[in-house]
N, C-alpha and C positions, 0 to 999 in steps of 0.2 A: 438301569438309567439309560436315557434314548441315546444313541452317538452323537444327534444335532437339535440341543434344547431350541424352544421358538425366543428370538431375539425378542429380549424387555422394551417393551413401547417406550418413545421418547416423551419428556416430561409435558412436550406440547401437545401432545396427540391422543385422542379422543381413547377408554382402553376399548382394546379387540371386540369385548363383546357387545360394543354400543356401537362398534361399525356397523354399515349394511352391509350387504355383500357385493352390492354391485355401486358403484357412483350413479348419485340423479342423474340424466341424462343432458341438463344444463350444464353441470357444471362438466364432464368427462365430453362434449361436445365443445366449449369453450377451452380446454386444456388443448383438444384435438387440433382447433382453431390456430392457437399463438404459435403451437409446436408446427404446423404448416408454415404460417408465415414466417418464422424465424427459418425454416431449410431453404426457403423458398429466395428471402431478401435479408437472411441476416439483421442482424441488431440493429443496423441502420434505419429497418423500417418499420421500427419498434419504441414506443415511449418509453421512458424508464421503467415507471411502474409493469408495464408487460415486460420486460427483461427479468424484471428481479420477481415477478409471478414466475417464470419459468424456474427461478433457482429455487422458490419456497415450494414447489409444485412435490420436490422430494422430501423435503421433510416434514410438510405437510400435504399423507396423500390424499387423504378422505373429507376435504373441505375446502367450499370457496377461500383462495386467497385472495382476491384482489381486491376486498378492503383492508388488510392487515397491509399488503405492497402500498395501497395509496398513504396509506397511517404511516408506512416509513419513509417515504419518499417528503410527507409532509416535515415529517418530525425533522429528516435531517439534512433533506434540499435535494437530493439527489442520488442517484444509485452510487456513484462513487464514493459518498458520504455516508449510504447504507454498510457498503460490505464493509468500509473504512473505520466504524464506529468501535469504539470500545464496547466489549461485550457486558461489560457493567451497564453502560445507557442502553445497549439496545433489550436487554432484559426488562428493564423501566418501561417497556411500549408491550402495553397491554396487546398479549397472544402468541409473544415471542419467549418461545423455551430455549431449554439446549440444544433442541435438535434443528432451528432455523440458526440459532449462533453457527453453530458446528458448519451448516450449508453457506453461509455469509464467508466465513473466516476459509473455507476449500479454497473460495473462491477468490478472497482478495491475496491468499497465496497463492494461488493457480498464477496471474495477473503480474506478481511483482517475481515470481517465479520467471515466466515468460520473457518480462522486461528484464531484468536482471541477464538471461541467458545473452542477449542480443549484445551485452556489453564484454561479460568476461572473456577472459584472454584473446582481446580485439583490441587494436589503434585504437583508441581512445581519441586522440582526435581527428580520424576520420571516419566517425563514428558519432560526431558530438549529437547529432540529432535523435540519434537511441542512447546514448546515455541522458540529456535533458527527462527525455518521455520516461526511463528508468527511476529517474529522482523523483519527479514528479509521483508516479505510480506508488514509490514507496514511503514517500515524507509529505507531499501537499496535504492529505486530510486530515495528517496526526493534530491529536490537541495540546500535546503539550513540546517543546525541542527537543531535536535529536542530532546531534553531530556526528558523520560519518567520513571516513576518510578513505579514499580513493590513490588504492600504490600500484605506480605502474612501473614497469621495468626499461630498459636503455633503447627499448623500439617504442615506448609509450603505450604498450601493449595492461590493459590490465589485469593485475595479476592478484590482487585481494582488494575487499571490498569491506569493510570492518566498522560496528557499530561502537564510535568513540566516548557517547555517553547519553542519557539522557536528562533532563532534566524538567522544569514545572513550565506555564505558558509563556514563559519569555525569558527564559536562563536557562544555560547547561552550564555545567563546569568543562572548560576543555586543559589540558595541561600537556602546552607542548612537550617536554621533555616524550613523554607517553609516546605522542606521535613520531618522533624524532626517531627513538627508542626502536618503537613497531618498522619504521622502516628498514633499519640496520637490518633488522634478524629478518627479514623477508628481501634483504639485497634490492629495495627499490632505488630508483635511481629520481622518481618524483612523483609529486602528492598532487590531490584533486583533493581539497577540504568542498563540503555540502554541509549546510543544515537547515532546515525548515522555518517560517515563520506560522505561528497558526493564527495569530491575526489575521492572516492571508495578505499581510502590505510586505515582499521580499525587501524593503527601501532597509539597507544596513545600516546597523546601531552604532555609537560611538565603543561599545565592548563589542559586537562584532570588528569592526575596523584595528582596533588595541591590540584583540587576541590572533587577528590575521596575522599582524607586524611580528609578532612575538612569536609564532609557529615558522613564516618565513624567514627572522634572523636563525633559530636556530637548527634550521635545517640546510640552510646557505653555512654553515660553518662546516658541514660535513658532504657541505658538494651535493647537497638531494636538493631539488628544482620544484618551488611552488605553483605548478599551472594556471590554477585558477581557485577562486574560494566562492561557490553557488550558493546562493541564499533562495530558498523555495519559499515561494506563498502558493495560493490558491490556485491561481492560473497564468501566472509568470513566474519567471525567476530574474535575478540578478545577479551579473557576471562581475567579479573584483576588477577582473583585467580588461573587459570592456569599459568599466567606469573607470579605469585609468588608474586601478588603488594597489596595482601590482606592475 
């Protein structure tokens, strides 16, 4: 038996022996292209669909992608909506296997990886313009709620970052107590509640509003400090204690 068997082809890729041996020269001079311009000017000077050509470029290496990138881009408006998608819909677009899921999904954890770093064990509020872009990065494209609660300690410093629940497009169940509970045993001193709207309209509900009241009385009885409660959509957010509801 060899020490290093050949890695099993991905479910979207062409097998071995129908590859050529070498790329047509349109397309391996085109790849050559984007990968210049992107060292060159970065993402900036790049439409979506060439961004997310570079990402599919590895999991798929032996073929035009940039009809398959214009197909995603169509299908779900954007590269942020590309890497963001459930890997159930993105299977649904005709040419996409496991192996472009698997390169989408590096990437949108690469991303919330990255944002996320910029927050942890940091002032949190003076910080607020990287934690916003953190939220944002990790709940604006989801499609269905998610409640996450944000504990910081007696400098405001954050110190856990915890997914509270999820739920279907426009419910989670949240149970203060839970929250209350999770702070004791992490010694926080006060909460930053988030959750996402995938409507993409942040504008708070009358059960967002209800469940706010009910997390801050009972964390006001053990002395932990409600900061603020973010409501994510699309490409805003909204702040409890800017709108005055704290």
């Amino acid at each position: 038996m060899p020490l290093f068997a050949p890695a099993r082809a991905e479910e979207d890729e062409a097998p071995a022996a129908a590859l050529p041996g070498r790329l047509p020269s349109y397309i391996a001079d085109h790849r050559a292209r984007l990968r210049a311009r992107f060292r060159d000017g970065g993402a900036a000077a790049m439409p979506d669909y060439e961004l997310l050509e570079l990402v599919l470029f590895r999991a798929i290496p032996r073929q035009d992608v940039k009809p398959l990138a214009r197909l995603l881009i169509d299908t779900f408006g954007d590269f942020a909506r590309v890497i963001s998608a459930p890997p159930a819909r993105l299977l649904q677009v005709k040419g996409v296997g496991e192996a472009v899921v698997t390169e989408l999904k590096i990437v949108e954890a690469a991303a919330q990886r990255l944002a996320r770093g910029r927050v942890m064990q940091r002032p949190v509020l003076s910080s607020w313009a990287a934690l916003l872009d953190y939220c944002h990065t990790a709940m604006a494209h989801r499609e269905t709620e998610q409640v996450r609660v944000l504990y910081l300690d007696r400098k405001n410093v954050l110190i856990a970052d915890e997914e509270q629940g999820r739920g279907t497009v426009d419910h989670v169940p949240v149970y203060p107590r839970e929250v209350v509970r999770r702070a004791l045993e992490l010694n926080a001193s006060a909460l930053i509640l988030v959750h996402n709207h995938p409507s993409g309209d942040p504008t708070p509900s009358e059960a967002d509003i209800a469940m706010t009241a009910q997390i801050q009385d009972a964390a006001a009885v053990l002395g932990i400090t409600l900061h603020d409660h973010l409501v994510i959509g699309k490409s805003r957010e909204v702040s409890f204690r800017a709108m005055g509801y704290l």
